[in-house]
C-alpha positions, -999 to +999 in steps of 0.1 A: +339+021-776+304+011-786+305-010-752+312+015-735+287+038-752+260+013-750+264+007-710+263+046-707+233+049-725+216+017-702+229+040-672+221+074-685+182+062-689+176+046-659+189+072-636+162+092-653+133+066-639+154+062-611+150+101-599+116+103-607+115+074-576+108+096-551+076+110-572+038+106-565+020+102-595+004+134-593+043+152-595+043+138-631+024+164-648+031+192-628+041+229-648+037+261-627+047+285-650+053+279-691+089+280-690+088+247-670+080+212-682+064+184-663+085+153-654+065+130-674+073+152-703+113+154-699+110+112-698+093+113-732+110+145-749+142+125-741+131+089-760+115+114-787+150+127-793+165+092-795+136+083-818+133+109-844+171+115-847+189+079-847+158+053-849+133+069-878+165+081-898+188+049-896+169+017-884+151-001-912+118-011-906+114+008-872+074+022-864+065+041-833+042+030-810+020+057-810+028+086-843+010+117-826+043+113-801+060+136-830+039+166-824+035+159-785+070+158-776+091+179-803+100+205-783+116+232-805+127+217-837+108+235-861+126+213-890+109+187-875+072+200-878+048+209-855+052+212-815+021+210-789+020+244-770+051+241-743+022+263-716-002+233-717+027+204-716+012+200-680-020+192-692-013+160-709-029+134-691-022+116-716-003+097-726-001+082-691+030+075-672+031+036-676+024+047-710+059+072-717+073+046-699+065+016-728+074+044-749+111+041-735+116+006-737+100+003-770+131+028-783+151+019-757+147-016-774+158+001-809+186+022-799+201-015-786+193-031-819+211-003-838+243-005-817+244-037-823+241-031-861+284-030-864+283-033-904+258+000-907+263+019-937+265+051-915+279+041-881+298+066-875+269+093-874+251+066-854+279+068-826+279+100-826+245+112-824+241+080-797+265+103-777+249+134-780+214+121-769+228+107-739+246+139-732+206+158-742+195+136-715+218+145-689+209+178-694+172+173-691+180+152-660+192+186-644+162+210-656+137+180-643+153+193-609+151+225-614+114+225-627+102+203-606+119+225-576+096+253-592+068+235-593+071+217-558+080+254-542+042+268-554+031+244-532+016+259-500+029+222-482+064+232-493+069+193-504+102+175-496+118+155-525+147+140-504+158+144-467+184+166-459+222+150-466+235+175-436+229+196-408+261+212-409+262+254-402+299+261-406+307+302-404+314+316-438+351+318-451+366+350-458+366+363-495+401+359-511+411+372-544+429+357-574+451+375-601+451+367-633+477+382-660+454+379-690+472+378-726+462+360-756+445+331-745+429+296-762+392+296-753+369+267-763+371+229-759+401+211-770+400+170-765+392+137-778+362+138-754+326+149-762+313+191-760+287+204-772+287+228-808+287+257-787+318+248-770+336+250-806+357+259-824+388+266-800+400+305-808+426+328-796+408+361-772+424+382-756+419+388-722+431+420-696+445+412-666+418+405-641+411+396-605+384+366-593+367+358-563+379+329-547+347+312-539+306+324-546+293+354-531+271+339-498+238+340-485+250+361-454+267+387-479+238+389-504+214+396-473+238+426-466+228+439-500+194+437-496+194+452-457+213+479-481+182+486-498+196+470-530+161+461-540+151+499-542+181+514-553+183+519-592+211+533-596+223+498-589+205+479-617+205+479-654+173+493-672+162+460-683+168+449-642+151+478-628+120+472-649+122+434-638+124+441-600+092+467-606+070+445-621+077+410-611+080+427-574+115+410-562+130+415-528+152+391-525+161+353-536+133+331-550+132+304-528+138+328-494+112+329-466+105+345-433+084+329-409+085+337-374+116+360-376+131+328-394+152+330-420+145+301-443+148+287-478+127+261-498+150+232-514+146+200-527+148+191-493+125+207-477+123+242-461+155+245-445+170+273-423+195+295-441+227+289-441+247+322-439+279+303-458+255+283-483+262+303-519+234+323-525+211+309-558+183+310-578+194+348-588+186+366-619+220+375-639+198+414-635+205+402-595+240+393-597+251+423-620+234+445-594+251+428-565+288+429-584+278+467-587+269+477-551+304+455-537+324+478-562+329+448-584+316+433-615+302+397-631+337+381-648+337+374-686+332+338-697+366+341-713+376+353-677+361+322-664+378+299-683+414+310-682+411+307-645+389+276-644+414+259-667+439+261-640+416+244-615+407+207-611+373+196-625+356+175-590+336+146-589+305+170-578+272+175-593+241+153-586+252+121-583+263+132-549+230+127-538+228+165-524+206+192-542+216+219-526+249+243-530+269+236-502+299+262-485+331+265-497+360+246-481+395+248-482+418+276-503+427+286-539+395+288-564+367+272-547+329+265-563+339+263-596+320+237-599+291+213-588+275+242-564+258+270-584+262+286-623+278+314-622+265+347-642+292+360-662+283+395-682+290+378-719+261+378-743+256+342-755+272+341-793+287+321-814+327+315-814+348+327-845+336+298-865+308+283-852+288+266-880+259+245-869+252+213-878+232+203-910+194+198-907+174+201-878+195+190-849+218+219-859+187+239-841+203+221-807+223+249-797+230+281-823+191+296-830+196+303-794+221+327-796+208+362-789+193+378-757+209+358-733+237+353-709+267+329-705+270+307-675+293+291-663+306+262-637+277+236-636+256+236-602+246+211-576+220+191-602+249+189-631+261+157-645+295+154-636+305+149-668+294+185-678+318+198-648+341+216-673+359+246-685+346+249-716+308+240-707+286+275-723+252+272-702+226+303-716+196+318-700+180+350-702+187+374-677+154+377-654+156+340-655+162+328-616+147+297-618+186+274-625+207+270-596+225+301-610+249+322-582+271+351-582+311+347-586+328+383-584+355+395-605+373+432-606+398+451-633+433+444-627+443+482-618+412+474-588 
């Protein structure tokens, strides 16, 4: 196992250097609004985590190289002490980039040394908390995508990160419709494998008998809303969503454009025509609920989710494919579960009959963040693979439109 662990952890940290490749040195500190961080800051906030929660509690005689790094790169663990300002993250010129990047060897150095440590008094917690900063980091890997995509897209140039993986325009499939009988179901991970606190502990729910869509509502579909007037229809939106489209002046999907009488969209990979089958993204949960609304539908519960998810079989998707972008659905059954868009389900994020947090401050990883938000669900096309499950809880608030986050449809059983 610790082979095996230790290997992961090699990979897991240089596929973080090895996306920010494709960066000029000017991309590391960029932040365009304060719910993003800069790219330079995900590489450090990542070796902080290793640092202050395996190498300054269980490696004897460890120093850091540089001990303002505490405050600098703590990003919400008030246990821990004081945090710098997450708005002015992007103006750290300092450290520099060579710099955060000595910074990871130099704990990338101790992490190796405490592996190696076989006879430690607490192994055990070592191996385990090992695991769940690899896991951290994975997860930062996805929002350094998803910032940086924010960030890039403010840009009047419209930069390209990567070139396009396709230039395929296939014609959208039709929407099918799955039943589900509902009953007393198991909800919540169950395995020898790693989840996350939030995913625990497994529980019984019971569920009505439901209907969901087969595959993600489209960009073709969700410009059919919009040509609707779904934008200025309020009957549609929840009062919280009504206020959000009136003030932050929405008309339609973040990253859609017009030029020319062209309908476009900014990606990762440019500004790229739209693709009527591509799953529409980068919608507010106060979008999607709207949408479910005006198709005489609704968002599915995460419990819905996951009974039918559980059914389905978890791809090899996500970003190691090398495409970050939703792509169309192929093929029949339950399609886009996963690897393509996170899906908005109308559950408030809580915690499961249960939950208890973990002692101390890492047990601020997951619970203090359960209130205002939504559940989503499915992992999108910048997920690890490994988080590509049925039992994966994702959380955001609901104006938030910034995740790869689409709309999946579901309906009452009588519908």
């Amino acid at each position: 196992m610790t082979e095996a662990l230790l290997q992961r952890f090699r990979d897991t940290r240089a596929q973080s250097l090895a996306f920010c490749a494709p960066l000029a040195i000017e991309d590391y500190g960029l932040q365009a609004e304060p719910f993003t961080s800069p790219p330079k800051w995900h590489l450090a906030h990542t070796t902080w985590f290793f640092e202050t929660f395996l190498l300054q509690e269980y490696l004897e005689g460890y120093t850091t190289p540089e001990p303002r790094y505490t405050v600098l790169f703590n990003s919400y663990y008030n246990g821990i002490g004081e945090q710098h300002p997450r708005p002015q993250r992007g103006l750290l010129s300092r450290p520099t980039v060579d710099e955060v990047r000595h910074y990871r060897a130099h704990v990338d150095a101790g992490i190796e040394q405490l592996l190696a440590d076989t006879g430690h008094a607490h192994r055990t917690d070592i191996l385990t908390r090992v695991h769940l900063g690899i896991e951290h980091e994975c997860q930062h890997q996805e929002l350094f995508f998803t910032d940086l995509k924010w960030s890039l897209g403010v840009n009047p140039m419209l930069p390209t990160y990567a070139e396009p993986t396709t230039n395929e325009s296939p014609v959208p499939m039709p929407q099918s419709w799955h039943i589900f009988n509902g009953g007393l179901v198991e909800t919540g991970f169950d395995g020898d494998g790693f989840c996350f606190d939030n995913e625990l502990p497994r529980h019984q729910t019971f569920v009505e008998p439901f209907a969901l869509a087969g595959r993600l509502v489209t960009n073709a579909e969700f410009a059919i809303f919009i040509d609707d007037g779904g934008y200025q229809r309020p009957e549609l939106w929840l009062a919280d969503g009504w206020d959000a489209v009136q003030t932050q002046g929405w008309t339609a999907p973040h990253y859609w454009r017009e030029r020319d009488g062209q309908a476009l969209e900014y990606t990762l990979h440019g500004l790229q025509p739209r693709a009527d089958a591509n799953p529409v993204c980068h919608v507010s949960g106060y979008e999607a609920d709207a949408y479910a609304r005006w198709a005489n539908a609704r968002l599915p519960t995460e419990h819905e989710w996951e009974l039918a998810a559980a059914t389905a079989v978890s791809p090899a998707g996500g970003v190691d494919t090398g495409c970050y972008h939703p792509q169309p659905a192929e093929g029949e059954g339950l399609q886009q579960l996963y690897g393509d868009c996170w899906q908005w389900t109308q559950s408030a994020y809580g915690p499961y009959p249960g939950f208890r947090p973990s002692a101390g401050a890492i047990g601020e990883y997951n619970g203090k963040f359960m209130s205002s938000q939504w559940v989503l669900r499915g992992g999108s096309c910048v997920s690890k693979a490994e988080h590509l499950r049925p039992t994966y809880r994702n959380f955001f608030y609901p104006p938030d439109r910034w995740q790869f986050s689409g709309i999946r449809l579901a309906k009452d059983g009588q519908q």
